[in-house]
Structures are given as structure tokens and as C-alpha cells.
N, C-alpha and C positions, 0 to 999 in steps of 0.2 A: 596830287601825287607828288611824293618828296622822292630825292634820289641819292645816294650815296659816291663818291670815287673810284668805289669798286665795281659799282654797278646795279648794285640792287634798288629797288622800288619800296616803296609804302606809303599805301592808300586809306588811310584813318575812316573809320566812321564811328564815332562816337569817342570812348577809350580803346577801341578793338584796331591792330591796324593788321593790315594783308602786306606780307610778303614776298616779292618776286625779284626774279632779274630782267634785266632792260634788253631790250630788241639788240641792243650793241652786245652783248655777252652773250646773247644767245645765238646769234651770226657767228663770235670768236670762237665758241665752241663747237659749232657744228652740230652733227646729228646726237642729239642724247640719248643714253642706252638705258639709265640707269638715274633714280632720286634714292637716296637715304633720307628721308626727313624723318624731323626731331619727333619724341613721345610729349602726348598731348602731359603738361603739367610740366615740363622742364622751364627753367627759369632759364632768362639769358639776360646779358649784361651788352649793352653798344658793342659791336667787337668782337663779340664770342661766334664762336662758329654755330651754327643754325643749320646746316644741309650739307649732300653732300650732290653734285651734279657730276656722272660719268657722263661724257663721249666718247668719239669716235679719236678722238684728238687726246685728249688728258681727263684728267679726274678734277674736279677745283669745288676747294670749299663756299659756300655760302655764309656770308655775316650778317648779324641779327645789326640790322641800320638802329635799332633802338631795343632798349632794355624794357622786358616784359617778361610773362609767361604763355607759354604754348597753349592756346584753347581748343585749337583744331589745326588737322593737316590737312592738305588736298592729296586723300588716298585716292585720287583716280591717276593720278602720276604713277601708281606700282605698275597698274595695267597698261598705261600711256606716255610714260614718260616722256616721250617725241612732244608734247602738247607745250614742253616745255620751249622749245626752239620755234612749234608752232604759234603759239600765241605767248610770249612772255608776259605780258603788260596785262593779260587779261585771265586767261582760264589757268593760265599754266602758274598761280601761285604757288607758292609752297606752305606756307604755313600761317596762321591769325595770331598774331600778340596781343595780349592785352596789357595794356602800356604802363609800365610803372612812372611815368612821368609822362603826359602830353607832350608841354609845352618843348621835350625834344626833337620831336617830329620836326620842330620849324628852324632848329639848328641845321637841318638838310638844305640840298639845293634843292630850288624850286626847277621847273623844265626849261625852262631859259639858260638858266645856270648852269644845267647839266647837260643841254646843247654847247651851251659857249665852252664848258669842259672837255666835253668829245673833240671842239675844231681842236684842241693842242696838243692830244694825241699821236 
């Protein structure tokens, strides 16, 4: 699992990677009401907005940690979206890219990295 600054996750298996956000963003946000996520085929670039996450607290976009295209959502977020703040790192992804470049996966921090990131917070 790679992690981004903003908070999100991506867990590669193969070319295909799964994206979420991290236990730390889903603490800051509190209780989730609400996923917009992306239509399965939309392209994204590093950067580009990818979701969208309401709570109880604010609204906050979601960024595609790597460039790809959308293959699949986790449509069980419309009826659950709380699974978000419940398990972030695991059930509660958002969305599967299929990677337009691997090897940027490992431009991410790896978990160590994005521990030692959280202490300075």
C-alpha cells in the first residue's frame, strides 16, 4: 500500500490499483453522509479530482494518487457510505484504476513514510 499527502491509499494488484483514503482522513472527517464517485471509464491524471466525500463536518474532494482509468466503483458506498469512516484502508474504497503508468505507484510514500508524515502534522 502507497499513500499520498493528502491522504489517500493505493493498493496495486497487477496494472489495476484500488483507491481509498487513510484512517487519518477519515477520523478528520467524521461521520460520512454521502460518496459521489467517478463513472466507470473516466480517465484521470495524478491530481485530478476522483470523488467526492460529504460529512457531517464539510464536503472534501478525493485525488486520483495516480493516473489511470476508472474500471470499477464500490457502488456499495451509495447505500453505505458510513463504510467509509468504518473501514477506510479496506472495504470502504472508492474506486479501481487501471494504471496508465506502474512504476508511479512507487513515486508514493510507502507506510513508514506516511507515518513519519502524520508525526508533523
Amino acid at each position: 500500500m502507497r499513500f499520498t499527502k493528502d491522504h489517500e491509499w493505493v493498493q496495486v494488484e497487477g496494472d489495476v490499483a484500488s483507491v481509498g483514503i487513510t484512517a487519518y482522513a477519515a477520523e478528520q472527517l467524521g461521520d460520512v453522509v454521502f460518496v459521489e464517485l467517478p463513472e466507470v471509464g473516466k480517465q484521470v491524471k495524478a491530481g485530478e479530482n476522483l470523488a467526492v466525500v460529504e460529512s457531517v463536518k464539510a464536503a472534501s474532494d478525493i485525488y486520483a494518487p495516480v493516473a489511470g482509468v476508472v474500471v470499477e466503483i464500490n457502488t456499495a458506498l451509495g447505500a453505505a457510505p458510513e463504510t467509509v469512516g468504518e473501514s477506510p484502508e479496506t472495504v470502504g474504497w472508492f474506486a479501481k484504476l487501471k494504471l496508465a503508468d506502474v512504476s508511479e505507484v512507487e513515486k508514493l510514500m510507502d507506510k513508514a513514510a506516511y507515518e513519519a508524515f502524520l508525526q508533523t502534522l
